[in-house]
C-alpha positions as CSV (number, residue, x, y, z in Angstrom):
1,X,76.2,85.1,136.3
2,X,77.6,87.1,133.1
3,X,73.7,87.7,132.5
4,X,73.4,89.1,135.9
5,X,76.5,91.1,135.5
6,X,75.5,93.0,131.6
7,X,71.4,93.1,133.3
8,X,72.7,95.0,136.1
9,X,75.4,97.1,134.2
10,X,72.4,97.8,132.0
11,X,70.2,99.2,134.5
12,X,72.2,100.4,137.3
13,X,70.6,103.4,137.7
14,X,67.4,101.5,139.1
15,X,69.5,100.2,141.7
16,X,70.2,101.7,145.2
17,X,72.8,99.1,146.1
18,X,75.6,99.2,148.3
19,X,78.6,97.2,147.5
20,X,78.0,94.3,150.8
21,X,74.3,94.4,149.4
22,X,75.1,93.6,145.5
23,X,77.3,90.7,146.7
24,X,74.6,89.1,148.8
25,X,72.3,89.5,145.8
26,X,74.8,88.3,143.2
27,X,75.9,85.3,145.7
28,X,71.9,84.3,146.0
29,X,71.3,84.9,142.3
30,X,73.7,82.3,141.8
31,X,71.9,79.8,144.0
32,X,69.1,80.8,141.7
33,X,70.8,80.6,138.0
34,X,71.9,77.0,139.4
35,X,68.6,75.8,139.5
36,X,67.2,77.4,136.4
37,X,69.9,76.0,134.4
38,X,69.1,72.7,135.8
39,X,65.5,72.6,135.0
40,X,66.0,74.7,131.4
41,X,68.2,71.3,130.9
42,X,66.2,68.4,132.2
43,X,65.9,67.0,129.2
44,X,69.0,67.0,127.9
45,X,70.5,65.7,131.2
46,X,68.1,62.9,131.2
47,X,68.8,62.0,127.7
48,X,72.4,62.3,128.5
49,X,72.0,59.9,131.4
50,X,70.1,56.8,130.6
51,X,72.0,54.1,129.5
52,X,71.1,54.0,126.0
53,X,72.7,51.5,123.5
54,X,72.4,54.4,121.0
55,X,74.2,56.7,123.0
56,X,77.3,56.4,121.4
57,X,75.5,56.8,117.9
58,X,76.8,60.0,115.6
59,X,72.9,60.8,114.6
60,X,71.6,60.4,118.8
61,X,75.0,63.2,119.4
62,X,73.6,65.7,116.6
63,X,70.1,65.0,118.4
64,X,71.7,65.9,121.9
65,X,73.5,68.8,120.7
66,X,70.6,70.3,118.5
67,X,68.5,69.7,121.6
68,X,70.9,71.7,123.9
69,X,71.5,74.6,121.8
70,X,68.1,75.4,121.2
71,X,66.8,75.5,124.4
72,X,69.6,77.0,126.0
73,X,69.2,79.8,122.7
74,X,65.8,80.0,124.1
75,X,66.6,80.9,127.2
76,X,69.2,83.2,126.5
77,X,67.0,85.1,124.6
78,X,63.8,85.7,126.9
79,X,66.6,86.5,129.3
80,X,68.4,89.2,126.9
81,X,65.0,90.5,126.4
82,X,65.0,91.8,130.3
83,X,68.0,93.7,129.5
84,X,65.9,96.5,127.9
85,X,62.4,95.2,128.8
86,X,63.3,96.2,132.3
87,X,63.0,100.2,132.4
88,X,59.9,99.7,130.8
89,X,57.8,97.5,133.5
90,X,60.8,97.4,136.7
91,X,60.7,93.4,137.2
92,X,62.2,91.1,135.6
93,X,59.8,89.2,133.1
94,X,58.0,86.4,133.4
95,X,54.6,84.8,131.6
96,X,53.2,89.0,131.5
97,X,55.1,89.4,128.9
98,X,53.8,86.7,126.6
99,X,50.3,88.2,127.0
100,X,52.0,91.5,126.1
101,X,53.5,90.7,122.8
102,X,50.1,88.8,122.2
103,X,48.1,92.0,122.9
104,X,46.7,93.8,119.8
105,X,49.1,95.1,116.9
106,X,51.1,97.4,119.3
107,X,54.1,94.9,119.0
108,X,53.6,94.4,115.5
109,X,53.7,98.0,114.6
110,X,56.7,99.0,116.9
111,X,58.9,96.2,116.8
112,X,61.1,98.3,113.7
113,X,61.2,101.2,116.5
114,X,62.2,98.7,119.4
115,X,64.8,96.7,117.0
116,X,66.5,100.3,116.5
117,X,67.0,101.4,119.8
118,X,67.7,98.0,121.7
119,X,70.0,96.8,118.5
120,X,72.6,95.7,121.2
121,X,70.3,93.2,122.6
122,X,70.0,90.9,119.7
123,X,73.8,91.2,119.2
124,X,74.3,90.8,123.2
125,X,72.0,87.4,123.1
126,X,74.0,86.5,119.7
127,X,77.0,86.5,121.7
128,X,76.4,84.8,124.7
C-alpha cells in the first residue's frame, strides 16, 4: 500500500480521480497487493511451514532469511521501477519490459542518463 501511495504521488497528474474513486481503487489494490505478496512468498511460507526437524537450526534461519530478503528486494525493485517507467509507456509493467531492456544497446547506452534523472528511485527502492 506505501508502494501504491509514492506510485500515485509520483504520477498524479495521469490521474483524473475523484476522491470516492481513489478509495475504491486503493481499497481493491489492496485485495490485489494481498495476493502478490502471497505468491512473491510461496516459498518462503512453505519452507516456514513444514515441520522440519531442522527448522530450529541457526544455518536453515540464515537460509529463510537470505531467501526472504531477496525475493522480496526483487520485488521491490521491478515495482520501484514503475515509479518512473510509468510516464514513459502509461501501464504499469509487466513481462514488456523485460523484452525492452533486452532490446538492442538503447538501455545500455542511456542507462547513465536514466540513473540521473530517476536518482530517487534507486534510493526510494533502497528504502523500502
Amino acid at each position: 500500500m506505501i508502494m501504491r501511495l509514492i506510485f500515485y504521488w509520483l504520477n498524479y497528474s495521469y490521474f483524473n480521480l475523484t476522491p470516492g474513486q481513489l478509495v475504491i481503487a486503493f481499497t481493491a489494490g489492496l485485495r490485489f497487493d494481498l495476493v502478490a505478496i502471497t505468491i512473491t512468498n510461496i516459498i518462503f511460507i512453505a519452507l516456514h511451514i513444514l515441520p522440519l526437524k531442522v527448522f530450529f537450526s541457526k544455518w536453515y534461519q540464515v537460509v529463510l532469511a537470505f531467501l526472504f530478503f531477496t525475493i522480496n528486494a526483487i520485488a521491490i525493485i521491478f515495482n520501484c521501477v514503475d515509479f518512473a517507467y510509468f510516464r514513459f509507456i502509461l501501464k504499469r509493467s509487466s513481462a514488456d519490459l523485460l523484452n525492452v531492456l533486452t532490446l538492442g544497446e538503447d538501455t545500455e547506452n542511456n542507462i547513465g542518463a536514466m540513473a540521473f534523472d530517476f536518482w530517487y528511485v534507486p534510493l526510494l527502492a533502497f528504502v523500502l
